[in-house]
N, C-alpha and C positions, 0 to 999 in steps of 0.2 A: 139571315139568308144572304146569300153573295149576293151585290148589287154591281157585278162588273162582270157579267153573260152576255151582253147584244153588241155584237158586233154587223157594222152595215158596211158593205163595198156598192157600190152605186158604178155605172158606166165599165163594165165588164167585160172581154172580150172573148166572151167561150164560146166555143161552137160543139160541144159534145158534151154528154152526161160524164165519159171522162174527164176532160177536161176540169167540170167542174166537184166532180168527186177529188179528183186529184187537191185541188185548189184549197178545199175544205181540209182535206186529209193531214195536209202541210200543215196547216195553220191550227188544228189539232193534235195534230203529235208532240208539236211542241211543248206543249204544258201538260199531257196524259204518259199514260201509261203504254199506250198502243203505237206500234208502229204505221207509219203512211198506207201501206199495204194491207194490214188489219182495220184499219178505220174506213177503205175504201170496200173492202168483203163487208162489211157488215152494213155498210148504206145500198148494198147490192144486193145481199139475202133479204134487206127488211123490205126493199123494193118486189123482191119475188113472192112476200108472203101475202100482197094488198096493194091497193091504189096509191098512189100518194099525191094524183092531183087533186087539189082543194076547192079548184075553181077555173075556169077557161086561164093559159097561159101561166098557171099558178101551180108550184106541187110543194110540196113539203117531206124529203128526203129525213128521216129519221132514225134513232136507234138508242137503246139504253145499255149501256154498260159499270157495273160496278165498278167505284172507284173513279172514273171518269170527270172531269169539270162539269160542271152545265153551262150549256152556252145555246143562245139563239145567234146563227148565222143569218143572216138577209144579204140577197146577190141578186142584183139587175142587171142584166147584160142589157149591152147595148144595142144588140140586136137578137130577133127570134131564134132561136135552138130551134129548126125546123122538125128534129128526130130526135128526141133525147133515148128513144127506146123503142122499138115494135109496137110498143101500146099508146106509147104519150109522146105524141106531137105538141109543136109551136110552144117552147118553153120559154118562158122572160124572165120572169121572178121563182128566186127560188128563198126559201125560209127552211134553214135544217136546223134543228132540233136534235139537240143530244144531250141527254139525263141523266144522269147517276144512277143507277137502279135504286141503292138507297136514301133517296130524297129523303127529307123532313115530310112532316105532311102539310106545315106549311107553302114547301117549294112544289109538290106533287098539286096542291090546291090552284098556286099561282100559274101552272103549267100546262095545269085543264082547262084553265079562263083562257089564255093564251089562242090556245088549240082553236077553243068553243066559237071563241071571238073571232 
């Protein structure tokens, strides 16, 4: 299993769910398949299909895509995202997640703890 997925920015300065879709998106494209524009539509539909706050100030922006890296992103901004969307206020921490659709079931097992936890 790749042991080089978690990437952490701490002291961030976004103030929009854009902002930080964009921010992810960049740093995604890089090493995938998907263009900036593709990686930002698809944290955008997986947002329209379900919740993705985890917890007061917490959400976790997700999505799988075949062939893709897996990576755990973590972002602190340094201050509250007061409107990240119509539904999810006072955003601080964000954790996105993005899977390979074809995982190992080693990696799918690691991924559910992750989540669970």
């Amino acid at each position: 299993m790749e042991t080089n997925f978690l990437e952490l920015y701490l002291n961030q300065d976004f103030s929009s769910q854009d902002d930080v879709y964009h921010f992810l998106a960049e740093k995604l494209a890089k090493e995938n398949h998907l263009t900036v524009s593709e990686i930002v539509t698809k944290f955008i539909k997986r947002e329209k299909l379900g919740n993705i706050q985890i917890y007061d100030r917490i959400i976790m922006p997700h999505f799988n895509e075949q062939g893709i890296s897996n990576k755990i992103i973590i972002l602190r901004t340094n201050r509250v995202i007061s409107k990240w969307s119509e539904q999810l206020k006072n955003v601080q921490l964000i954790i996105a997640l993005i899977i390979d659709s074809d995982v190992s079931p080693q990696e799918k097992e690691y991924f559910q703890k992750f989540i669970k936890n």
